[in-house]
PyMOL Python script that loads the backbone (N, CA, C, O; Angstrom):
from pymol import cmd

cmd.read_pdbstr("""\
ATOM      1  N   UNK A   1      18.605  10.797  -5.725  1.00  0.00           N
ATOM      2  CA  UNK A   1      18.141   9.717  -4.876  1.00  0.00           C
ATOM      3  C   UNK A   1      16.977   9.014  -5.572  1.00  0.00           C
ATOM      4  O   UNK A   1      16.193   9.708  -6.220  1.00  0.00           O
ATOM      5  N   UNK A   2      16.774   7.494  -5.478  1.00  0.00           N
ATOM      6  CA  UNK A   2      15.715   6.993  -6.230  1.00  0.00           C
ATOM      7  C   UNK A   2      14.541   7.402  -5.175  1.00  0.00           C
ATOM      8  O   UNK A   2      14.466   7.930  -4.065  1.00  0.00           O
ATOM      9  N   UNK A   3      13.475   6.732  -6.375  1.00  0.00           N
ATOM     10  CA  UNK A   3      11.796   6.921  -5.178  1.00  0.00           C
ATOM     11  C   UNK A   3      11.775   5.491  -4.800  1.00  0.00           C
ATOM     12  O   UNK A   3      12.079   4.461  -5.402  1.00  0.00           O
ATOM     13  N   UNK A   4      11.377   5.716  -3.758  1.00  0.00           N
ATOM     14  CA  UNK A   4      11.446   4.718  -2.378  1.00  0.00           C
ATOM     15  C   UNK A   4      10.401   3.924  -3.229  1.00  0.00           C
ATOM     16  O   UNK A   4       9.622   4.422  -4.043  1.00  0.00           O
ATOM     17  N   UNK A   5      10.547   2.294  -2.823  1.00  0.00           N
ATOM     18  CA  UNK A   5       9.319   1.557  -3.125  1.00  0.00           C
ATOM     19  C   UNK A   5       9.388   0.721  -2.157  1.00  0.00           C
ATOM     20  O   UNK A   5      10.337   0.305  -1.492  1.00  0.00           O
ATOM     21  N   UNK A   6       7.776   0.424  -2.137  1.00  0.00           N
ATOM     22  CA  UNK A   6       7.227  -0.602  -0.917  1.00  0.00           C
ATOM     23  C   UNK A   6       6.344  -1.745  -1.501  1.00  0.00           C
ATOM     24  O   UNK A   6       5.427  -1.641  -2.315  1.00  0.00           O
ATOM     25  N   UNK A   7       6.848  -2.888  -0.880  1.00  0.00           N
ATOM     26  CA  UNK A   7       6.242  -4.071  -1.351  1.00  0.00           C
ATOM     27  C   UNK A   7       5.035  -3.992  -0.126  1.00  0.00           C
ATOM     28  O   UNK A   7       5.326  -3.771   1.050  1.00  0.00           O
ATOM     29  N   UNK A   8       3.452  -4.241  -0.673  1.00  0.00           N
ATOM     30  CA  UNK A   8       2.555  -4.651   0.343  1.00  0.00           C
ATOM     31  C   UNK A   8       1.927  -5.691  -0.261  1.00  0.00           C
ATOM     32  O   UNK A   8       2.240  -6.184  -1.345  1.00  0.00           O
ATOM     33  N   UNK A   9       0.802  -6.105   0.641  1.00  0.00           N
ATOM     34  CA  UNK A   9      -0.144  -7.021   0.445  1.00  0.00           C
ATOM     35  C   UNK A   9      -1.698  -6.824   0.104  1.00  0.00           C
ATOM     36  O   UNK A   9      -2.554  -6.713   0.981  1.00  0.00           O
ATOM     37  N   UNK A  10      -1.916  -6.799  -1.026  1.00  0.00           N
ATOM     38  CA  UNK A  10      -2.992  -6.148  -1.435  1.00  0.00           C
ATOM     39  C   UNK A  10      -4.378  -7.477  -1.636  1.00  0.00           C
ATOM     40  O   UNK A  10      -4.525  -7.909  -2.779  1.00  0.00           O
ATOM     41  N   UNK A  11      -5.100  -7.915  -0.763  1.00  0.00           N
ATOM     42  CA  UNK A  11      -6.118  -8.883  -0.651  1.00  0.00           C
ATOM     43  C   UNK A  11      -5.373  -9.711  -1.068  1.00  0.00           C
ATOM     44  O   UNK A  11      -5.457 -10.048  -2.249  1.00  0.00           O
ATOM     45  N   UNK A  12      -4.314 -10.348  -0.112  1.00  0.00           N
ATOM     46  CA  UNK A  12      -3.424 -11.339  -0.481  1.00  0.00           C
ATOM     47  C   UNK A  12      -2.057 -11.543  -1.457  1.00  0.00           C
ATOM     48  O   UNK A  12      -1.099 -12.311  -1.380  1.00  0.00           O
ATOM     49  N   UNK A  13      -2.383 -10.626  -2.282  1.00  0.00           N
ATOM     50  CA  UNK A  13      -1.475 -10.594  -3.669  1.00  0.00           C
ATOM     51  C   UNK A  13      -0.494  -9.656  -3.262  1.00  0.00           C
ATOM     52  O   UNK A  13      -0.811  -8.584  -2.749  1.00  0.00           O
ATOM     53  N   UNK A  14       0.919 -10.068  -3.503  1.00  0.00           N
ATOM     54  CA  UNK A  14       2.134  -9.185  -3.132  1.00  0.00           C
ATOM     55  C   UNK A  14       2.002  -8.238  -4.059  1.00  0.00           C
ATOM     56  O   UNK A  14       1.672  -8.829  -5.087  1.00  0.00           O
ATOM     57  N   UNK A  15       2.103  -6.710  -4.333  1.00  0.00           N
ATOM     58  CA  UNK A  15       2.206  -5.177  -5.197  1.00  0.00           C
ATOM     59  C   UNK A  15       3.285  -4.803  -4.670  1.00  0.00           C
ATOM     60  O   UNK A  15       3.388  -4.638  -3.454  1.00  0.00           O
ATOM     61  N   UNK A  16       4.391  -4.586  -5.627  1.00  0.00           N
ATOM     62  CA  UNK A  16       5.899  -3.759  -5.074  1.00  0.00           C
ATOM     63  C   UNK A  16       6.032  -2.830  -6.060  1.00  0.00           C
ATOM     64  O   UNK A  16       5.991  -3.224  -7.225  1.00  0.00           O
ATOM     65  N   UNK A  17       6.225  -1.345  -5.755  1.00  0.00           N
ATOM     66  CA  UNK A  17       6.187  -0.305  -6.735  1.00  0.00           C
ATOM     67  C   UNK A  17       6.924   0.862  -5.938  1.00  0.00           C
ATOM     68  O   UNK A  17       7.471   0.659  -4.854  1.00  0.00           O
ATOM     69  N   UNK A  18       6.890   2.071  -6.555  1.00  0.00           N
ATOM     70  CA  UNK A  18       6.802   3.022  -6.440  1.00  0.00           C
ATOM     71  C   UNK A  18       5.573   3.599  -5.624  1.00  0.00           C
ATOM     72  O   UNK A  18       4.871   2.681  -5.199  1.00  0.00           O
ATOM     73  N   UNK A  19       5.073   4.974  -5.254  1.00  0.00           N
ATOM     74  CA  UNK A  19       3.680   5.115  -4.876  1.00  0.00           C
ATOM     75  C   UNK A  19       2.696   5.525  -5.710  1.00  0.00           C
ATOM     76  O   UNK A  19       1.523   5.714  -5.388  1.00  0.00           O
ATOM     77  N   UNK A  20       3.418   5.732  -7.322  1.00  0.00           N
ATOM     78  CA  UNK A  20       2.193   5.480  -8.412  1.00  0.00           C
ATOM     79  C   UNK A  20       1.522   4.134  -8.627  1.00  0.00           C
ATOM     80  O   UNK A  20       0.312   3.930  -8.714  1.00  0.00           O
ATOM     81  N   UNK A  21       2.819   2.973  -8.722  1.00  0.00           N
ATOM     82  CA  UNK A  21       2.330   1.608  -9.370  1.00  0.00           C
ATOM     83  C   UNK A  21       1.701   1.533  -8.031  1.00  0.00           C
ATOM     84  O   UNK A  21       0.488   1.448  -8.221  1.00  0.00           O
ATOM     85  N   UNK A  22       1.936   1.526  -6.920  1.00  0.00           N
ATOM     86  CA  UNK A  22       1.240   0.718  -5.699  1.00  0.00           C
ATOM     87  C   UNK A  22      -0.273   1.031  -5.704  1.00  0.00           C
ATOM     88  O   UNK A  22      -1.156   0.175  -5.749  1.00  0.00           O
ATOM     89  N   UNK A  23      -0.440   2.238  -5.657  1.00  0.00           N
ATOM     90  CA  UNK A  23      -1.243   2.956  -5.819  1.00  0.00           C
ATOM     91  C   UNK A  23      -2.653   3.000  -6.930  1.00  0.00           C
ATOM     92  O   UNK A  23      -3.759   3.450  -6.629  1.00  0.00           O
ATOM     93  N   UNK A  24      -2.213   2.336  -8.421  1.00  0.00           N
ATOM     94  CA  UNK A  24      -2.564   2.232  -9.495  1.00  0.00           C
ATOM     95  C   UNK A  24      -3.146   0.847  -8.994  1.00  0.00           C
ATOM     96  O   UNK A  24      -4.325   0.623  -8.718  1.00  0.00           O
ATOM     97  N   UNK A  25      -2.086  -0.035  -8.933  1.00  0.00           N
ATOM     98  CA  UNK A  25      -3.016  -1.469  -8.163  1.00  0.00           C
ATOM     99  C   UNK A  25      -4.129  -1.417  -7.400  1.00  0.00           C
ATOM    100  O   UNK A  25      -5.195  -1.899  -7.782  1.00  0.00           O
ATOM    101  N   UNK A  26      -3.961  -0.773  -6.154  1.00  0.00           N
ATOM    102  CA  UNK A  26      -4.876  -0.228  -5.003  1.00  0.00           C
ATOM    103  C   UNK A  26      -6.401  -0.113  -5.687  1.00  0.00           C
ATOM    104  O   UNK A  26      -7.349  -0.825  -5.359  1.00  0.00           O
ATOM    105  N   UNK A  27      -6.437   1.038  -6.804  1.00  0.00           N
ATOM    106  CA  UNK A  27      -7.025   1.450  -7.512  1.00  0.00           C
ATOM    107  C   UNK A  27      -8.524   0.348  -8.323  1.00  0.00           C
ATOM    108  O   UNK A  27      -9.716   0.599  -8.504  1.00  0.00           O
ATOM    109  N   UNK A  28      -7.601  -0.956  -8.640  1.00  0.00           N
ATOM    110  CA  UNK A  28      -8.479  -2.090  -8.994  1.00  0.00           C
ATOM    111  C   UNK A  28      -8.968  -2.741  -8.420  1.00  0.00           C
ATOM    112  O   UNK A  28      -9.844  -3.504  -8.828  1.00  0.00           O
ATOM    113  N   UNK A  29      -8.387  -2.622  -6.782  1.00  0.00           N
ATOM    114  CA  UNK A  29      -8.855  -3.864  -5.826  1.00  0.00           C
ATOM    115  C   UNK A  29     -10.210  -3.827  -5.852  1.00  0.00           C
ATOM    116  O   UNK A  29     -10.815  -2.860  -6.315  1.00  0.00           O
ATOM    117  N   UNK A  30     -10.897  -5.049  -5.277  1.00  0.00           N
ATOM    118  CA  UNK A  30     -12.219  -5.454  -5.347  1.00  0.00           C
ATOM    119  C   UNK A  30     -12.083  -4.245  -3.797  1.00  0.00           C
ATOM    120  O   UNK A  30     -11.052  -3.919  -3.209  1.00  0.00           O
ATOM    121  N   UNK A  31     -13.635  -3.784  -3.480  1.00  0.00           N
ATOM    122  CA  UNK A  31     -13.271  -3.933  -2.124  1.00  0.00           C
ATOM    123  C   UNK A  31     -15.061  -4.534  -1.286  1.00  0.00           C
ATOM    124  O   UNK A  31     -16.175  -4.838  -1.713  1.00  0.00           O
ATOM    125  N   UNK A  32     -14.237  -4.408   0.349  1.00  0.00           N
ATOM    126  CA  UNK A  32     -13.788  -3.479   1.225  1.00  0.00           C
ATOM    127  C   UNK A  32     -11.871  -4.329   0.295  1.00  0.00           C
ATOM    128  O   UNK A  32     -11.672  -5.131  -0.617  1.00  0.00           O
ATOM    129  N   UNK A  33     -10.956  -3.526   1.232  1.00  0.00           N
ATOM    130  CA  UNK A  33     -10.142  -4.527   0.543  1.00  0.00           C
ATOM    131  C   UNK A  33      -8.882  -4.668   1.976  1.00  0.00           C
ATOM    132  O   UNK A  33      -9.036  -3.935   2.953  1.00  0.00           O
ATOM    133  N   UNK A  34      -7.898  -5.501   1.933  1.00  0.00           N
ATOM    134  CA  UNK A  34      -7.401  -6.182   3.188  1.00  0.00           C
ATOM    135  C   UNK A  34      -6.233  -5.246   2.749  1.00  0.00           C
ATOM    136  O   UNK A  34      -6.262  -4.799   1.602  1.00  0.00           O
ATOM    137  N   UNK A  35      -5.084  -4.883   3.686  1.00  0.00           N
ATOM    138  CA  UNK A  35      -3.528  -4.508   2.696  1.00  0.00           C
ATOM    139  C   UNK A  35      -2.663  -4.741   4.136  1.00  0.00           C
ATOM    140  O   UNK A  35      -3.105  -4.732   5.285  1.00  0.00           O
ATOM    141  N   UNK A  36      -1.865  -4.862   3.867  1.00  0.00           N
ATOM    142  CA  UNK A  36      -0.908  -5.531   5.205  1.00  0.00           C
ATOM    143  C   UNK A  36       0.414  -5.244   4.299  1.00  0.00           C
ATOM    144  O   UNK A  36       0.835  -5.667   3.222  1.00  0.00           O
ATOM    145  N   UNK A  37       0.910  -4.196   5.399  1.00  0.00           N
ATOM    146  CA  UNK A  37       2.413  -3.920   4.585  1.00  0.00           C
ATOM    147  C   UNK A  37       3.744  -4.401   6.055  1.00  0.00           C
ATOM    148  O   UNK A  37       4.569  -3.670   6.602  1.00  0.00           O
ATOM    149  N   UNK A  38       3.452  -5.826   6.275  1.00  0.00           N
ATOM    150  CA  UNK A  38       3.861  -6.410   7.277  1.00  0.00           C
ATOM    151  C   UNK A  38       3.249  -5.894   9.021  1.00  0.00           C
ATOM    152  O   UNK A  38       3.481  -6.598  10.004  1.00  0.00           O
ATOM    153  N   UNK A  39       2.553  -4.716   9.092  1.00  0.00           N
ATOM    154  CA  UNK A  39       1.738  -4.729  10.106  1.00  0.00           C
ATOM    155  C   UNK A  39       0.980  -5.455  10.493  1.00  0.00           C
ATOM    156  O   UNK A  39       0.504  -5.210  11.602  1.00  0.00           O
ATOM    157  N   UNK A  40       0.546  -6.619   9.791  1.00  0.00           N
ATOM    158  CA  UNK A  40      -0.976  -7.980   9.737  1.00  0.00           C
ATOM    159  C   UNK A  40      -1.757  -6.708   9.186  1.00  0.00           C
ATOM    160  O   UNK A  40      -1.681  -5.480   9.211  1.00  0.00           O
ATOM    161  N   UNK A  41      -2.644  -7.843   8.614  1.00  0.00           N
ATOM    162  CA  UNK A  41      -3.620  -6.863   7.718  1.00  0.00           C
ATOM    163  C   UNK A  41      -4.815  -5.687   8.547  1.00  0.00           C
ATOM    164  O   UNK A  41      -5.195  -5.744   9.716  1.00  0.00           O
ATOM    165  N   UNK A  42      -5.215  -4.634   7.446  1.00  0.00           N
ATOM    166  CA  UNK A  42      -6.335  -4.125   7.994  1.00  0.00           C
ATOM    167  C   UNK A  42      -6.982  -3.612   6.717  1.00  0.00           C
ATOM    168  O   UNK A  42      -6.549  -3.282   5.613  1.00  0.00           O
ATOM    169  N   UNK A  43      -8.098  -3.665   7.243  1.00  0.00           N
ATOM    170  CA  UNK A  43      -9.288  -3.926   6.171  1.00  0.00           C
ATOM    171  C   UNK A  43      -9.687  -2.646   6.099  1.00  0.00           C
ATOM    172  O   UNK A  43      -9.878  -2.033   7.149  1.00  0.00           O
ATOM    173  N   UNK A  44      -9.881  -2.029   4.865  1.00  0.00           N
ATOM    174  CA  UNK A  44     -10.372  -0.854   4.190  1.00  0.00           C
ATOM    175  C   UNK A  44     -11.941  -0.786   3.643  1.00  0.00           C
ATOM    176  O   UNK A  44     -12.271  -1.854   3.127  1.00  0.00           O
ATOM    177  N   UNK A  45     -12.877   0.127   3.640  1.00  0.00           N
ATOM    178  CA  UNK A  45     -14.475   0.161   3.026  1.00  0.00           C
ATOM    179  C   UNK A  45     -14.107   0.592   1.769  1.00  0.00           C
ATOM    180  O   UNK A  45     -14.940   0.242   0.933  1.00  0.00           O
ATOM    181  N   UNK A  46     -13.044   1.310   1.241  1.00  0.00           N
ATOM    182  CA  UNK A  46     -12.997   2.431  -0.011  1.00  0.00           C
ATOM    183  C   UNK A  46     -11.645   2.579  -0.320  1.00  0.00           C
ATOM    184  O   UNK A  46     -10.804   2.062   0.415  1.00  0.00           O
ATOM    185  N   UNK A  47     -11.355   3.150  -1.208  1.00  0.00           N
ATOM    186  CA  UNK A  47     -10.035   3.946  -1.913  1.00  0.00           C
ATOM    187  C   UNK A  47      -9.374   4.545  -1.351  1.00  0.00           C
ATOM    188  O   UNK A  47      -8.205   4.503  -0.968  1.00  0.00           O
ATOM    189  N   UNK A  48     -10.350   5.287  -1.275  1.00  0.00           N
ATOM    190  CA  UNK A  48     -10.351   6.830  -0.253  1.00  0.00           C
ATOM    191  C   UNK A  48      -9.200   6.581   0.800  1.00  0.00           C
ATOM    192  O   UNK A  48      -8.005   6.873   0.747  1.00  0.00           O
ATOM    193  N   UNK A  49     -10.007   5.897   1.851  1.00  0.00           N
ATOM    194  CA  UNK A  49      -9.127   4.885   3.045  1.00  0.00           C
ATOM    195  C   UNK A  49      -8.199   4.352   2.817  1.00  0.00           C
ATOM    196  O   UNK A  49      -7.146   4.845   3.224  1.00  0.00           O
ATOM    197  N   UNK A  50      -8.181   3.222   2.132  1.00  0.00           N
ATOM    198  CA  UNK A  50      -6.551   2.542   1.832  1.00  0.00           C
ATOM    199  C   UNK A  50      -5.699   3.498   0.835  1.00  0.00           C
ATOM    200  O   UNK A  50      -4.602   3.090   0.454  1.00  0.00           O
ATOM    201  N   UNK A  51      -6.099   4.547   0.478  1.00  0.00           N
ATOM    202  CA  UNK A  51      -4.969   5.393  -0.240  1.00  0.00           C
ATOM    203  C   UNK A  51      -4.152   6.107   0.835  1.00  0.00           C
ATOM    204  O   UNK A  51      -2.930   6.210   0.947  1.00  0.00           O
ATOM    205  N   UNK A  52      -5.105   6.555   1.565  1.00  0.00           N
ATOM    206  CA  UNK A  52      -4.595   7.381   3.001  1.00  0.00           C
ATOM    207  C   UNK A  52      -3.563   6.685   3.499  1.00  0.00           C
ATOM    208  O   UNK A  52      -2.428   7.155   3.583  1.00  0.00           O
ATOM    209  N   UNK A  53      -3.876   5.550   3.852  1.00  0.00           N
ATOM    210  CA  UNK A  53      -2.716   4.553   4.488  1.00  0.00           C
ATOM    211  C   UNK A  53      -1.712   4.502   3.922  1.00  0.00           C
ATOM    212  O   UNK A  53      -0.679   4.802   4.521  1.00  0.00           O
ATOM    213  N   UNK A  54      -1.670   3.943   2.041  1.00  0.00           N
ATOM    214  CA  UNK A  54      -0.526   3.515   1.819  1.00  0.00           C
ATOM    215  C   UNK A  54      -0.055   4.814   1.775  1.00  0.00           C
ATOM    216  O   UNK A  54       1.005   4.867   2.399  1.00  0.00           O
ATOM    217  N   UNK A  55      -0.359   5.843   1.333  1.00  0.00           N
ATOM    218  CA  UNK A  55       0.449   7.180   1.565  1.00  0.00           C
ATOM    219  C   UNK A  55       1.276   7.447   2.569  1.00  0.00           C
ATOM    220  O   UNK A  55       2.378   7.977   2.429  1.00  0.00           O
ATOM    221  N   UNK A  56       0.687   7.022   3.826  1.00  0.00           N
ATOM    222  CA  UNK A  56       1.546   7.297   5.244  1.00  0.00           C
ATOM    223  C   UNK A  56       2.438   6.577   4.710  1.00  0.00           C
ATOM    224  O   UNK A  56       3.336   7.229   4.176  1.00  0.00           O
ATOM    225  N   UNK A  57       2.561   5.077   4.633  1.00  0.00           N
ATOM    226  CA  UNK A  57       3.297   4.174   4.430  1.00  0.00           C
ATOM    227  C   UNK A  57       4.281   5.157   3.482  1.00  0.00           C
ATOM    228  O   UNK A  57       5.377   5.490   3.933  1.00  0.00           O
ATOM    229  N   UNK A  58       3.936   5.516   2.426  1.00  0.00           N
ATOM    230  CA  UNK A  58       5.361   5.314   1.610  1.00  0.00           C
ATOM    231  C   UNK A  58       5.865   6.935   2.174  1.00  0.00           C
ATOM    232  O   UNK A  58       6.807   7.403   1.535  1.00  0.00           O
ATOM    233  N   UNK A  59       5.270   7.867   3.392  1.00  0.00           N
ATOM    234  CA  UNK A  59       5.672   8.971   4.047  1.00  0.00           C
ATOM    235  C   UNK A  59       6.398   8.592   5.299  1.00  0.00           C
ATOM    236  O   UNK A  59       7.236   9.305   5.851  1.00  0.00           O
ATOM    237  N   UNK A  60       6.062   7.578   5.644  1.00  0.00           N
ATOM    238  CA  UNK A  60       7.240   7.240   7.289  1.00  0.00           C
ATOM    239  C   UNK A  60       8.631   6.523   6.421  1.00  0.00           C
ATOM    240  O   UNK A  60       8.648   5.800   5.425  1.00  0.00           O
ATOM    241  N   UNK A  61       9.871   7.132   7.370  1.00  0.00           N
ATOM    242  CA  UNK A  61      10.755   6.787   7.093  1.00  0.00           C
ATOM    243  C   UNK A  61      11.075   5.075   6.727  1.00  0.00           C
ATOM    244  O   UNK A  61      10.207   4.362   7.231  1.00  0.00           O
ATOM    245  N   UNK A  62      12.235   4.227   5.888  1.00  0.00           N
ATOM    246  CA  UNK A  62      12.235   3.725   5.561  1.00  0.00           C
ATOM    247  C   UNK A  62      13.447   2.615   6.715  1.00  0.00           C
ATOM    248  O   UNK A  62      14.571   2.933   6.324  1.00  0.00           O
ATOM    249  N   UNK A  63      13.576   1.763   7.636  1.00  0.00           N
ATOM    250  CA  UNK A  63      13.725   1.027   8.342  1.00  0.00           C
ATOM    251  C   UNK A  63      15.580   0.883   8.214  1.00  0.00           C
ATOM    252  O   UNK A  63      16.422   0.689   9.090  1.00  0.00           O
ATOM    253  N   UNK A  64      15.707   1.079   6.714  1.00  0.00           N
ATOM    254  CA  UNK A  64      17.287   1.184   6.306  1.00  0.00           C
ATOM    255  C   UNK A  64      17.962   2.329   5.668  1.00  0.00           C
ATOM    256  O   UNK A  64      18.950   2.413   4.938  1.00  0.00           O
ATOM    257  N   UNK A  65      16.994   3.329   6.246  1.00  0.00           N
ATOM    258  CA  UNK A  65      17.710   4.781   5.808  1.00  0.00           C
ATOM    259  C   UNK A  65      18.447   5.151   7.110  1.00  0.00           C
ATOM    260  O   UNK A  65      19.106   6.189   7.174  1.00  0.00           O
TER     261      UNK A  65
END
""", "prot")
cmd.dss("prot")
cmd.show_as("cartoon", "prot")
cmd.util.cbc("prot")
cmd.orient("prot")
């Protein structure tokens, strides 16, 4: 089976990866930083935080599985 990838919104800028590349992006953002993975955005203070998230994200099932 491939690894799932998720396109989000990372302070505006579309990131579509895997949960390394997404993740690796995440990594550079300026912050606090915005990410909206079609939920409308929510704003992060740290890494720390928006890693947590996109993690859930790429851990909840996928809409067409």
């Amino acid at each position: 089976m491939p690894e799932r990838t998720l396109t989000i919104a990372l302070n505006g800028r579309l990131v579509s990866g895997t949960p390394k590349e997404v993740l690796d992006e995440l990594a550079f953002e300026h912050y606090p930083v915005a990410v909206d993975a079609g939920e409308g955005a929510k704003e992060f203070p740290s890494f720390d935080t928006a890693r947590e998230y996109v993690r859930a994200l790429f851990s909840a099932p996928a809409d067409c599985e």
